[in-house]
C-alpha positions in Angstrom: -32.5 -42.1 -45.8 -32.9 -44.5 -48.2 -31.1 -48.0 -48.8 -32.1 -48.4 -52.5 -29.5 -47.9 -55.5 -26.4 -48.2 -53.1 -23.0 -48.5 -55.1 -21.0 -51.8 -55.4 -17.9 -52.4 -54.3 -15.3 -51.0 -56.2 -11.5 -52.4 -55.2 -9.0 -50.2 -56.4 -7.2 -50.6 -59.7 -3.6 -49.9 -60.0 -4.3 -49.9 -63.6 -6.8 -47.0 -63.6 -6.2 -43.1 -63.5 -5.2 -42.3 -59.9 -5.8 -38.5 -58.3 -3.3 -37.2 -56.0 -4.9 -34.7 -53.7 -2.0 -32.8 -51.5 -2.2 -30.9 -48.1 -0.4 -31.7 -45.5 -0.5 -35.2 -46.6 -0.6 -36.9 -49.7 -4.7 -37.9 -50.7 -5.2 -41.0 -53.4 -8.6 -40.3 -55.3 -9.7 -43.0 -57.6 -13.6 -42.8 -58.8 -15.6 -45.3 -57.2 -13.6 -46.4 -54.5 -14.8 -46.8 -50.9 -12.6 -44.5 -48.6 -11.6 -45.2 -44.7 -11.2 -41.8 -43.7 -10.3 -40.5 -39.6 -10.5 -36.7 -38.9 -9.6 -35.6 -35.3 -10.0 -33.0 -33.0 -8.0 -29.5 -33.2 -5.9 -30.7 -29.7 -6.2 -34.8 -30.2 -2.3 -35.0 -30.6 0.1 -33.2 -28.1 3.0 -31.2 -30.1 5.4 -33.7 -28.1 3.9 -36.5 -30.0 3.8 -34.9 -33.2 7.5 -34.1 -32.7 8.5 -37.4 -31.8 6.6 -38.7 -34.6 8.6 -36.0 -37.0 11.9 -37.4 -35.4 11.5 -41.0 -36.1 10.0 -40.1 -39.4 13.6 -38.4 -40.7 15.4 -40.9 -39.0 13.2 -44.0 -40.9 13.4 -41.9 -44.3 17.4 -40.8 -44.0 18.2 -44.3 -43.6 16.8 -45.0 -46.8 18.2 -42.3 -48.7 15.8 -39.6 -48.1 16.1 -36.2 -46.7 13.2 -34.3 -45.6 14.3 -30.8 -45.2 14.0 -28.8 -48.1 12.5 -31.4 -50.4 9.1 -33.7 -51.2 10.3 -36.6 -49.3 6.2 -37.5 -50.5 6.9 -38.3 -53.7 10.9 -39.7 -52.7 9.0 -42.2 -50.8 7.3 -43.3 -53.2 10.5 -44.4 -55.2 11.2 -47.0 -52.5 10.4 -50.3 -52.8 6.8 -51.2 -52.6 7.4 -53.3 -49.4 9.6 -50.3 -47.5 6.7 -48.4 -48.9 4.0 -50.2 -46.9 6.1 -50.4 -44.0 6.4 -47.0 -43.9 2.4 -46.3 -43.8 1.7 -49.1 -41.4 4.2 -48.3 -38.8 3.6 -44.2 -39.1 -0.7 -44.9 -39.5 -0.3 -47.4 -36.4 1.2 -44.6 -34.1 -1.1 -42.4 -35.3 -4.4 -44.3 -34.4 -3.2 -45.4 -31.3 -1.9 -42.2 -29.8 -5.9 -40.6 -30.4 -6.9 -43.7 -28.7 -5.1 -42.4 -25.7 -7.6 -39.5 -25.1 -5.6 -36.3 -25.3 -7.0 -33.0 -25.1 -10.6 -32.3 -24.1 -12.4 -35.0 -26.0 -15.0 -32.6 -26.9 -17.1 -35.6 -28.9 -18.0 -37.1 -25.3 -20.5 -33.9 -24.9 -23.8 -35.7 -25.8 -25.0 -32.4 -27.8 -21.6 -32.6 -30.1 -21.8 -36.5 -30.6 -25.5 -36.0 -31.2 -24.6 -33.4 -34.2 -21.4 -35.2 -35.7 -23.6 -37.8 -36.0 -26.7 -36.0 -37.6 -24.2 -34.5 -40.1 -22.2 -38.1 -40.9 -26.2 -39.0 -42.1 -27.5 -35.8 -43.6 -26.5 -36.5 -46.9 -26.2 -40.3 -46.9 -27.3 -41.4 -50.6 -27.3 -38.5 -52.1 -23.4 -37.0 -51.8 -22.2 -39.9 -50.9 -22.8 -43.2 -49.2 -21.9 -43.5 -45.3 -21.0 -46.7 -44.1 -20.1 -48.2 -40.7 -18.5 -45.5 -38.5 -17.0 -44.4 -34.8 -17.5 -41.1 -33.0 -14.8 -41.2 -30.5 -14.3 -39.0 -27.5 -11.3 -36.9 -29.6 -11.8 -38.4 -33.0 -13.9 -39.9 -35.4 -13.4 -43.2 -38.3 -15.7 -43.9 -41.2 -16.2 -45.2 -44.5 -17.7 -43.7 -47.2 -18.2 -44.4 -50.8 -18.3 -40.7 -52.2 -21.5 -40.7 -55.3 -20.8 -39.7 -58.9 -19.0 -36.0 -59.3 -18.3 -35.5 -56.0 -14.7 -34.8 -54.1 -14.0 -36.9 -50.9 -12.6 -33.5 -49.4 -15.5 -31.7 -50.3 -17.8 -33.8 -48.8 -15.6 -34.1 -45.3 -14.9 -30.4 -45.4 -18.9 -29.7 -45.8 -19.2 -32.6 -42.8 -16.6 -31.1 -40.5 -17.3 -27.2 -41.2 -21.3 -27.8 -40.3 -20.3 -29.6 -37.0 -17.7 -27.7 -36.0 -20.1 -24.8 -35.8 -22.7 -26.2 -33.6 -20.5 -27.6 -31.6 -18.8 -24.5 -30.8 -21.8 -23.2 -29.8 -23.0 -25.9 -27.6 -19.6 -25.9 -26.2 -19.6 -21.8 -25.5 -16.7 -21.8 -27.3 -14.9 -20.3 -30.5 -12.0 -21.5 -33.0 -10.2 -24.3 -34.2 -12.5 -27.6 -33.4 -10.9 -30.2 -36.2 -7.5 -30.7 -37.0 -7.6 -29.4 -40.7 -6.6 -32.4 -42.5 -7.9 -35.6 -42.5 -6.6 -39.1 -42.9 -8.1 -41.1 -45.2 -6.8 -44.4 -47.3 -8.6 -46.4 -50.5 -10.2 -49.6 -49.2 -8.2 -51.9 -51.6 -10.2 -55.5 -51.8 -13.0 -56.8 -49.4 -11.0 -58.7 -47.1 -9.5 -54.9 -46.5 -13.1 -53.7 -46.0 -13.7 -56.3 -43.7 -10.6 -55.3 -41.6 -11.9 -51.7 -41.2 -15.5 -52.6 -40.0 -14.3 -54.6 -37.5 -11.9 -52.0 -36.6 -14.3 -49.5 -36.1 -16.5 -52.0 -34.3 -13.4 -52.8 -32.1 -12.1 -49.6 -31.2 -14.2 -48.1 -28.5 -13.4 -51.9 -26.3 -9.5 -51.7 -27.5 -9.1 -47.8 -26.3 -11.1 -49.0 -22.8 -14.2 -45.8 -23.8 -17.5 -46.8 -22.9 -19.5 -45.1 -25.8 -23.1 -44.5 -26.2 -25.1 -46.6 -28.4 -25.7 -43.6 -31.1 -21.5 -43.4 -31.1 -21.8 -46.0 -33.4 -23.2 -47.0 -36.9 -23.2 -50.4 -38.9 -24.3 -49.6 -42.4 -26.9 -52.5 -43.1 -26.2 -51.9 -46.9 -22.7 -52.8 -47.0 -23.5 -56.1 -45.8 -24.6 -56.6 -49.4 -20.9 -56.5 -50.7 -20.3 -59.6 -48.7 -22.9 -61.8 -49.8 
């Protein structure tokens, strides 16, 4: 793994073309940007969560207007002012992040064989298909940020990432089926002070959820320290 011809730091430019990549959630692609992206395990979230979640959701959005049912409440949303807007994501991306931090489901990552491959497949095509900065392999779920290289599709390269892991840790696990929830979140880092927030959040994260990790649970990319100098 080389540390030569990294990228720099590329905030995002509302005045630049902007990709909208759909699933189950709305995806902003911008080329160059640096991504913090969390994809989870298949059982991280119990449906009474998710449901509670989907309550308060309709209930936020009707009081401003918006009905979900039958409708692309998505794009609504993004009608609202910009403040209601980013009120919205933090409230809804703050319950989301702390309810994996609660541990649900088996926490198949804590198996030293599957953190041991998530991690070999994070790094088996750093600086080449993209380039992996600092990232968290937690018990049910893992954060990281990635700068994805020249041509090539953030959900490409998590799809490759997840579907390679998935596999061997199914086998390690005697096991067969959904392993990852099939969408990921992910968000474009906006400015460096932003950046900065995520490392430390990933830093953070094992000592705010209570999880003693092992050392190999976690990587600090050396060459993102550049962007800060």
């Amino acid at each position: 793994m080389t540390t030569t011809n990294r990228p720099p730091f590329i905030p995002f430019n509302e005045h630049c073309a902007v990709r909208i990549y759909r699933r189950n959630l709305p995806h902003w692609r911008q080329d160059g940007a640096t991504y913090f992206v969390t994809f989870r395990l298949g059982d991280s979230v119990p449906r009474k969560v998710l449901d509670q979640w989907e309550y308060e959701k309709q209930h936020w959005l009707h009081a401003r207007g918006i009905h979900v049912t039958g409708g692309d409440w998505q794009s609504q949303l993004q009608t609202l002012p910009e403040p209601d807007q980013e009120q919205f994501h933090k409230h809804f991306n703050r319950l989301f992040h702390a309810a994996l931090d609660h541990g649900h489901g088996e926490c198949h990552l804590k198996d030293e064989r599957c953190l041991a491959t998530v991690r070999e497949k994070l790094l088996e095509n750093d600086a080449d298909c993209y380039h992996l900065g600092d990232f968290v392999i937690m018990p049910n779920h893992v954060h990281l940020l990635l700068v994805p290289s020249p041509g090539k599709e953030l959900e490409r390269i998590l799809k490759a990432i997840k579907g390679a892991a998935s596999r061997q840790c199914n086998q390690h696990l005697g096991r067969s089926g959904q392993f990852w929830q099939p969408d990921s979140y992910d968000h474009i880092v906006r400015k460096l002070e932003q950046l900065f927030h995520f490392r430390q959040y990933i830093n953070d994260n094992p000592g705010k959820a209570g999880v003693d990790l092992p050392p190999e649970a976690l990587y600090h990319a050396e060459w993102m320290d550049a962007w800060f100098s």
